[in-house]
Residue, then its C-alpha position, 0 to 999 in steps of 0.5 A: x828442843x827435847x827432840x834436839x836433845x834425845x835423839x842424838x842420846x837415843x840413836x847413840x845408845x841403839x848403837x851401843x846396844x846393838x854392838x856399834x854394828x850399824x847404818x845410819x843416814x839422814x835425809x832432812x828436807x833442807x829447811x832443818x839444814x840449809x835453812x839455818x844459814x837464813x834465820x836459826x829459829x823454829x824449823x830453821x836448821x834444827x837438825x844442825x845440833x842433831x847432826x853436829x852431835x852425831x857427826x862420828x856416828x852419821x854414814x851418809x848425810x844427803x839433804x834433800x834438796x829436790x822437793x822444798x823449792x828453793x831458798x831464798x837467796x840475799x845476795x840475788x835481786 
């Protein structure tokens, strides 16, 4: 999508503006994440490429794991 595309580009070039003297965390919920190993479409790991293209520039990823309910499982009856 645009937003998979721009952000990446966007919080790159606030970092360089800034001096590259920054922070910066993603706390996704985990169907933008986890969600992705079910079905990568819609919602389903869109953060993946967001995180992927700022893997070098990323302090702390935690994905929130304790508000979504749980994800489904193929492998559990």
């Amino acid at each position: 999508t645009q937003i998979q595309a721009r952000l990446p580009r966007a919080i790159k070039q606030i970092e360089q503006n800034i001096g590259g003297n920054m922070v910066l965390t993603m706390a996704p919920e985990h169907p933008y994440v986890h969600g992705g190993m079910i079905a990568y479409t819609g919602i389903w790991g869109a953060y993946i490429p967001v995180i992927d293209q700022l893997r070098d520039t990323l302090d702390l990823l935690h994905v929130q794991l304790y508000n979504n309910g749980g994800l489904p499982n193929p492998y559990e009856p």
